[in-house]
LUMPA-245012 format. One line per 10 residues: number of its first residue (from 0); their letters; for each residue x, y, z of C-alpha. Coordinates in Angstrom, 1 decimal. Layout:
N
NUM = A = X:Y:Z; ...
# end
This chain:
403
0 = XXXXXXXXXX = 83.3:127.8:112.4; 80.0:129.0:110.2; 81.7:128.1:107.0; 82.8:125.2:108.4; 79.8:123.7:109.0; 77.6:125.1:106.1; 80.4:123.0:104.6; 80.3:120.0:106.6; 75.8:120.2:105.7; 77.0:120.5:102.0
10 = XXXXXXXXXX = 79.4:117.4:102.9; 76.4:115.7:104.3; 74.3:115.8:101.3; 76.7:114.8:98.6; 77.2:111.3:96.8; 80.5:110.6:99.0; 78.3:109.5:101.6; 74.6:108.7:99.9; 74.7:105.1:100.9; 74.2:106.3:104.8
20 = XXXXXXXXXX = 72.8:109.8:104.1; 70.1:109.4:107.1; 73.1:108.7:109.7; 75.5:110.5:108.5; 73.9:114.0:109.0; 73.5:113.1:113.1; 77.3:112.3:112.7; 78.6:115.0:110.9; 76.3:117.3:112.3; 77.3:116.6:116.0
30 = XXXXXXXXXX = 80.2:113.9:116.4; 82.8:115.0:113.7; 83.4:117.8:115.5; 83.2:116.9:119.1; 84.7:113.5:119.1; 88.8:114.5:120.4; 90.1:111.1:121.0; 90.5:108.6:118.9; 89.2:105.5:121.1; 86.0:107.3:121.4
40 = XXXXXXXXXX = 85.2:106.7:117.8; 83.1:103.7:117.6; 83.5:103.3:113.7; 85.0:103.6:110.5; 81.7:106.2:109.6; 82.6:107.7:112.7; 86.0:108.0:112.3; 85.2:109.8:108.4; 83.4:112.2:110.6; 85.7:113.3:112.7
50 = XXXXXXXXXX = 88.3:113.3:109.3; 86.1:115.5:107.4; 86.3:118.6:110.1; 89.8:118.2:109.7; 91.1:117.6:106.4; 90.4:120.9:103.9; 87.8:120.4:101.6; 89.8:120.4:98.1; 91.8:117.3:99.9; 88.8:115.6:101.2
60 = XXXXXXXXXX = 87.6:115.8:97.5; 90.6:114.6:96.6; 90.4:111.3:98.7; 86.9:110.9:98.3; 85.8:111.6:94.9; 84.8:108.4:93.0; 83.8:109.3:89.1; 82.1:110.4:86.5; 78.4:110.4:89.2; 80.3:108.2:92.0
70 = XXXXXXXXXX = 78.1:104.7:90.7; 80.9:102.4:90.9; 81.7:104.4:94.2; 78.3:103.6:95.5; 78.6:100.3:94.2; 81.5:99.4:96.0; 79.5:99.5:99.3; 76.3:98.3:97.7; 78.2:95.2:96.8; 78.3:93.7:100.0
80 = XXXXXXXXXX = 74.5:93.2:100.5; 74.3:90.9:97.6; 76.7:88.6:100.2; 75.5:86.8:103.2; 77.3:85.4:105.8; 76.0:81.9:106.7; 77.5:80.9:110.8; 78.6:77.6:111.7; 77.5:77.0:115.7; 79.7:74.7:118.2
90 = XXXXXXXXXX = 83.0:75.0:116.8; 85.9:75.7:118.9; 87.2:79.4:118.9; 89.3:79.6:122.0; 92.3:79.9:120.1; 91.9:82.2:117.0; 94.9:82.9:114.2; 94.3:86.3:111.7; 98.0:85.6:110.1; 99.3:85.9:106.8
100 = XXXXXXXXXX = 102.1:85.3:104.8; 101.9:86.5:101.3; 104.6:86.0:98.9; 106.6:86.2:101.9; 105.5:89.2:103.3; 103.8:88.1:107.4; 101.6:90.0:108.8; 98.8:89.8:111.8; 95.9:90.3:109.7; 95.1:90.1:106.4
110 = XXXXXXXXXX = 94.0:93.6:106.0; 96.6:95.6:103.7; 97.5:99.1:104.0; 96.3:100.3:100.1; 98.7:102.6:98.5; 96.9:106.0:99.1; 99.0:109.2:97.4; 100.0:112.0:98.8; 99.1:111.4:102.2; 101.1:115.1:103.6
120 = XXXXXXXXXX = 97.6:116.6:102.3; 95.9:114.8:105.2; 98.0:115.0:108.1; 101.8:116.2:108.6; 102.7:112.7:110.1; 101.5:111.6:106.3; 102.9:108.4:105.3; 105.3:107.9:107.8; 102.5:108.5:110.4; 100.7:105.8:108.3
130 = XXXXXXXXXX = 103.8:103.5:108.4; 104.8:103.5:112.3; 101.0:102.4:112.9; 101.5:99.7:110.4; 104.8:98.6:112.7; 102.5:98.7:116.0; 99.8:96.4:114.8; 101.5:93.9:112.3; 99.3:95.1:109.3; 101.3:95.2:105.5
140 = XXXXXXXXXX = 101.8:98.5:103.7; 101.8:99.2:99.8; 103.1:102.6:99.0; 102.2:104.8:96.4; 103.9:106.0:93.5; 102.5:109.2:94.7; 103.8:109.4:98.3; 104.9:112.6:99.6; 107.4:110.7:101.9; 110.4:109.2:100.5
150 = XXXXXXXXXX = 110.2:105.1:100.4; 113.6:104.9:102.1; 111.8:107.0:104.9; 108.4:105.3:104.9; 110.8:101.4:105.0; 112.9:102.6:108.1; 108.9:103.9:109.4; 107.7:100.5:108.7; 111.0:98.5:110.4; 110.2:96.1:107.8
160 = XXXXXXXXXX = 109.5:95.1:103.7; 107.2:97.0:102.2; 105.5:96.8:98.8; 105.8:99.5:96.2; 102.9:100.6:93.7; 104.0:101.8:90.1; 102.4:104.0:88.0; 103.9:103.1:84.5; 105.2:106.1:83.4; 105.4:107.1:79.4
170 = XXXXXXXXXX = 109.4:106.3:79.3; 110.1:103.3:80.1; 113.8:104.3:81.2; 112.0:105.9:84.1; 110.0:103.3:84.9; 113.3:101.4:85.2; 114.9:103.5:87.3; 111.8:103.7:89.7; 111.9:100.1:90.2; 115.2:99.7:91.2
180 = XXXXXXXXXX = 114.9:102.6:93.5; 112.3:100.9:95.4; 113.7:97.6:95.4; 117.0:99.3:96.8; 114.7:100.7:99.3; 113.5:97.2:100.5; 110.3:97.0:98.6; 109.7:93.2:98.1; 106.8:93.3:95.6; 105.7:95.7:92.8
190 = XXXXXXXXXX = 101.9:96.6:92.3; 101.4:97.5:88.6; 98.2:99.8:88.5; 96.5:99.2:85.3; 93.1:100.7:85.5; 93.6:104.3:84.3; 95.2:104.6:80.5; 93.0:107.4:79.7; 92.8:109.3:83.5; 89.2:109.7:84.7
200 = XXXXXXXXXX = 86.5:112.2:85.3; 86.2:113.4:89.3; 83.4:115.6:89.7; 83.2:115.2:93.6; 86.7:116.4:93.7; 85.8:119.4:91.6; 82.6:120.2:93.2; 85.0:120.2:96.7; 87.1:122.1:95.5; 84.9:124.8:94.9
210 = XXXXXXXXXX = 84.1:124.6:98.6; 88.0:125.7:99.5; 88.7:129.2:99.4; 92.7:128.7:100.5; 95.4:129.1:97.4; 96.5:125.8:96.2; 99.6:128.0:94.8; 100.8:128.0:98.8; 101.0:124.3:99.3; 101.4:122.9:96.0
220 = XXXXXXXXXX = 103.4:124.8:93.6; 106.9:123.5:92.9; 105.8:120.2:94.4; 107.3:116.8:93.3; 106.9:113.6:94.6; 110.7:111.9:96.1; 110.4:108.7:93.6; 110.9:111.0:91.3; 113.8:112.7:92.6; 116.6:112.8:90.1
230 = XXXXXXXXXX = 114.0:112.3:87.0; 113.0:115.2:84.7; 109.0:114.2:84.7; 107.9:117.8:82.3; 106.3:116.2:79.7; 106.2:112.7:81.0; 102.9:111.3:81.8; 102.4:108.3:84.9; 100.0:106.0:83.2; 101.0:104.7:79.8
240 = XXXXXXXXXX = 98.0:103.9:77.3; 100.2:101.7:75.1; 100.9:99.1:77.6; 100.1:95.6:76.8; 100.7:92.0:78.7; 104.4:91.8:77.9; 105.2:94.3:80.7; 105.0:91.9:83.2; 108.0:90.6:81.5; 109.8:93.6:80.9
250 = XXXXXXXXXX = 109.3:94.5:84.9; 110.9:90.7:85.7; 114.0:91.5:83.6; 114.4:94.8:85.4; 113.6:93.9:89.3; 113.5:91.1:91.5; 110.3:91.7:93.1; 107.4:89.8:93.0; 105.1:91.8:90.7; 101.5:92.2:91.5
260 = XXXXXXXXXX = 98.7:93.2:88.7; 96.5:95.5:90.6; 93.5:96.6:88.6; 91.8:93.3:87.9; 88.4:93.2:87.5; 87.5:90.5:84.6; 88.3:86.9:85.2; 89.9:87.1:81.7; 92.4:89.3:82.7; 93.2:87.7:85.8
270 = XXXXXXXXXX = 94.1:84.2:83.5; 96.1:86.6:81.4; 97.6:88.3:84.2; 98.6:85.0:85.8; 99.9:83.2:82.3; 102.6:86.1:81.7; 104.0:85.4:84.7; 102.1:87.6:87.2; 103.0:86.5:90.9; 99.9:87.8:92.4
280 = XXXXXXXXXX = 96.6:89.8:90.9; 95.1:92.9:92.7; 91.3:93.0:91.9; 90.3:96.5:92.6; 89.0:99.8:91.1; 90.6:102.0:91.9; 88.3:102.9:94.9; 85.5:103.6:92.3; 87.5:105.9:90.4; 88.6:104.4:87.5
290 = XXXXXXXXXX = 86.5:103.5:85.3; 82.7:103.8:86.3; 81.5:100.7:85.7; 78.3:100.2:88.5; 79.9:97.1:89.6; 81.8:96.7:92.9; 85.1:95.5:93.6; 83.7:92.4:96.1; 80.9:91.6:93.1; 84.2:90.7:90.8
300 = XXXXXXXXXX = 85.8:88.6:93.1; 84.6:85.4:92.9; 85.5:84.7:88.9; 88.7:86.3:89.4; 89.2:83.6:92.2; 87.9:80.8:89.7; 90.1:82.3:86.5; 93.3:82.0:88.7; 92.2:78.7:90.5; 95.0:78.6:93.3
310 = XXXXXXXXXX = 97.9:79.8:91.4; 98.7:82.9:92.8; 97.4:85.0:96.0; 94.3:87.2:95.1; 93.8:90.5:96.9; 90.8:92.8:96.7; 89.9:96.5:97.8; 87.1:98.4:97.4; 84.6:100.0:99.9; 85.8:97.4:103.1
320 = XXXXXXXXXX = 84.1:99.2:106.4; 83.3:96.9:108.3; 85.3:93.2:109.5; 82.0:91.9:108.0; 82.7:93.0:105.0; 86.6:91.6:105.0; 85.0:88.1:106.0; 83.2:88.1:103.0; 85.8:88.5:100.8; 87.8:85.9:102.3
330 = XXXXXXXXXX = 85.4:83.2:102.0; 84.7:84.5:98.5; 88.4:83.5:98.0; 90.7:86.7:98.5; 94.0:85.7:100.6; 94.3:89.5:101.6; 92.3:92.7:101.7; 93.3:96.5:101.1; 91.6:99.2:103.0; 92.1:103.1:101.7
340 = XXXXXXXXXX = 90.0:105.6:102.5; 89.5:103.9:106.1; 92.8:104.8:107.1; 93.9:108.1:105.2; 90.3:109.3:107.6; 92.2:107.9:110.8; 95.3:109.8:109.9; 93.5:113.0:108.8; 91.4:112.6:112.2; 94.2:112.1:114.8
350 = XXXXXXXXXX = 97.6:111.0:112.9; 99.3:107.8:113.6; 96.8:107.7:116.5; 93.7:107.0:114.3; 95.3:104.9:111.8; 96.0:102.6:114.4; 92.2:102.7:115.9; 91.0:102.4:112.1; 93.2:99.2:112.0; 91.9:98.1:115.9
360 = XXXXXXXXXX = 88.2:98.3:114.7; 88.6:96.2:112.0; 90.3:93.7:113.3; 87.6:93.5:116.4; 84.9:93.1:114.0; 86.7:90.8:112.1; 87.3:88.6:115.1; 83.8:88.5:116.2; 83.0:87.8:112.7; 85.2:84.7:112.7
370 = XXXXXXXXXX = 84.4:83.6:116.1; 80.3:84.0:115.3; 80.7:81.9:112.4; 83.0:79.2:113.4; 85.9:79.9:112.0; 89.0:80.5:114.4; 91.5:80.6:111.5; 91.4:82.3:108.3; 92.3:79.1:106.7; 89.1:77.7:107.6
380 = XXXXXXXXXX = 86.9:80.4:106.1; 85.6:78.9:102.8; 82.9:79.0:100.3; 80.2:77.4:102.5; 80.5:80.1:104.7; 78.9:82.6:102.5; 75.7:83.1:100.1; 75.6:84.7:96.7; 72.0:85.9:95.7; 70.7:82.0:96.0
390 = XXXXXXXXXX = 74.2:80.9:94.8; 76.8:78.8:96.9; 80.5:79.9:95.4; 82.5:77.4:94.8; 86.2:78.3:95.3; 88.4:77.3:92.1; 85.6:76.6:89.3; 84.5:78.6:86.7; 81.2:78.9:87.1; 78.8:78.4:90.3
400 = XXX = 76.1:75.6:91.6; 72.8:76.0:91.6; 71.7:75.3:95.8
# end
C-alpha cells in the first residue's frame, strides 16, 4: 500500500492532472482509494481517482499520456474557458429530447463512446464491459483498431451497429481485408485516423512506466490484437505516411460504410475531407497526443463547422468532463461528441459499472445545462447560445461577427 501511494503523490504532481493540481491531491490523496461504489462518485475527476488506484501505472501512462510536455493535453481542457455559455430564461423545458441519429446510427445522447485501444489493460470486462454499458444507456460506440476484444464480440456486446476505427496500415491489401471484416461484423461507418503519420513522442507514458515494477513480458508478449487475426503484421506498420486524399475513394470502392475522417483540425482539411467524398469529419487530436500543437480540440471547432457548412455531421473529442463542456460544442456546431479517457477511468474503476455512471453524469449535467439555458432539444442549441472571447459564432460562415 506504501508504494502505492508514494505513487499515487507522484501521480498527483504530474502534468496528467496540472489543470486541477490543488483538488486533485485531496482526491487522490483520500477518495481514490476509499470511494467502493460507483454511485458514490460525484464526478468525472472523481471517478479518475478512484481509476488511478486501480489501473497499474505503465497502463495509466498509457491512457493518460498526451505528448511531447502534455500542451495540447492541457490545452484541451484550457479550451473550454475561452467559451461561455449565455442562458435563455422562460422557455419551456418540461419535455426535453437528447437524441441523435447520425448517419443512421440513433442514439439517446449525443455523447459517443471514442475508440480507446486495448481496453483488457484497464479492466478484464475491457471492451465488452464498455459495450454492454453502451446497450444500457443508448450511448454509440466506435471501436478501435486496437481493441483487445474481437468486433464480432464487442457487436453482439453492443446488440446493435457499431462504428469501426482504422488505422491505415502500410499494405493496403490489409487494410482491405480489415474493412470488410468489420463491415461483416456489422460496423456501419469507418473512422479513418489521420493524425499520426510519423507516431509521437509520450513522455508521461515513459515517465509511468518507470513507476511499474511488474514484467510487461507476462502480460504482453505474444500479444496481437483479433482484427488482425489471420494477417502476418511483422514488418507492417498501422499508420501509413504516404497517404493522401484519394483514400477516401479507395475505402468507398472497398466497403459500404459511411467513412468518417477523424483527425480534423484545420478548416481546410475539413473542405477537402468533405469534397472527396467524406460522409462525416471527426475533429479531434488524438486526445492531445498527436501532434502537440497548444490548441484544443473545442478551439478548432467552429471553422471546421463553417468549412463544411451543413454538408456532413461534425463530431468532436478532446478533454469533454463536464455536460458543460458537451453544451458548448454543440452550439459551437458539433452534431455529436466523443468522450475517451472519461470512460476507460469508469471501466478501470468498477467495470461495466462505472462506465455506465461516467455516461449517467454526463448526461445529468448535460440536462441541467440544457434545461438552464432554454434549450429542451438539442436541435435548439445554436450559436446565440454561446460566447467566443467577445465573438458571437455564427454557424455555417467562414468567418465570425464582430458583437
Amino acid at each position: 500500500m506504501s508504494h502505492r501511494r508514494e505513487f499515487l503523490k507522484f501521480l498527483a504532481a504530474s502534468p496528467l492532472i496540472s489543470s486541477y493540481s490543488a483538488f486533485a491531491q485531496e482526491v487522490e490523496e483520500t477518495l481514490g482509494e476509499r470511494l467502493t461504489d460507483p454511485s458514490d462518485v460525484i464526478n468525472i475527476f472523481e471517478m479518475e481517482a478512484v481509476a488511478s488506484t486501480k489501473i497499474p501505472p505503465a497502463h495509466l501512462g498509457y491512457l493518460n499520456t498526451g505528448v511531447d510536455s502534455d500542451m495540447t493535453l492541457r490545452a484541451n481542457r484550457e479550451g473550454f474557458t475561452r467559451f461561455q455559455i449565455k442562458p435563455r430564461r422562460l422557455v419551456d423545458v418540461s419535455q426535453t429530447d437528447t437524441s441523435v441519429n447520425i448517419l443512421g446510427s440513433e442514439a439517446q445522447s449525443p455523447i459517443f463512446l471514442c475508440p480507446v485501444g486495448s481496453q483488457g489493460a484497464y479492466h478484464a470486462e475491457a471492451e465488452l464491459g464498455t459495450a454492454r454499458a453502451a446497450a444500457a444507456k443508448g450511448h454509440h460506440m466506435v471501436l478501435s483498431t486496437q481493441s483487445s476484444t474481437a468486433i464480432e464480440d464487442v457487436v453482439q456486446a453492443r446488440g446493435g451497429p457499431i462504428w469501426h476505427q482504422l488505422y491505415p496500415t502500410t499494405r493496403w491489401e490489409y487494410t482491405e481485408a480489415i474493412l470488410r471484416r468489420a463491415e461483416a461484423a456489422g460496423a456501419t461507418s469507418v473512422c479513418l485516423t489521420i493524425d499520426l503519420p510519423g507516431g509521437r513522442n509520450t513522455e508521461t507514458q515513459s515517465k509511468l512506466f518507470r513507476e511499474d515494477d511488474r514484467v510487461c513480458s507476462t502480460c504482453h508478449t505474444g500479444q496481437s490484437k483479433p482484427i488482425f487475426d489471420g494477417l502476418d503484421m511483422q514488418g507492417v506498420g498501422l499508420n501509413n505516411p504516404a497517404l493522401v486524399w484519394n483514400v477516401i475513394g479507395r475505402m468507398k470502392d472497398v466497403t459500404n460504410m459511411n467513412v468518417i475522417i477523424k483527425g480534423i483540425e484545420a478548416p481546410e482539411d475539413a473542405a477537402l475531407a468533405v469534397a472527396n467524398g467524406a460522409d462525416a469529419v471527426w475533429v479531434s487530436n488524438h486526445g492531445g497526443r498527436a501532434v502537440e500543437t497548444g490548441r484544443g480540440s473545442i478551439e478548432c471547432l467552429p471553422d471546421v463547422v463553417s468549412a463544411v457548412n451543413g454538408r456532413v455531421p461534425v463530431i468532436v473529442d478532446g478533454g469533454f468532463r463536464r455536460g458543460t463542456d458537451i453544451y458548448k460544442a454543440l452550439a459551437l456546431g458539433a452534431d455529436a461528441v466523443g468522450i475517451g479517457r472519461p470512460y476507460c477511468w469508469g471501466l478501470g474503476a468498477f467495470g461495466q459499472a462505472g462506465v455506465e455512471r461516467v455516461l449517467d453524469l454526463l448526461n445529468r449535467e448535460l440536462l441541467i445545462a440544457m434545461q438552464g439555458s432554454g434549450t429542451p432539444t438539442l436541435e435548439s442549441i445554436g450559436p446565440d447560445y454561446v460566447h467566443d472571447a467577445g465573438h458571437r459564432v455564427r454557424r455555417g460562415i467562414l468567418g465570425r461577427e464582430m458583437l
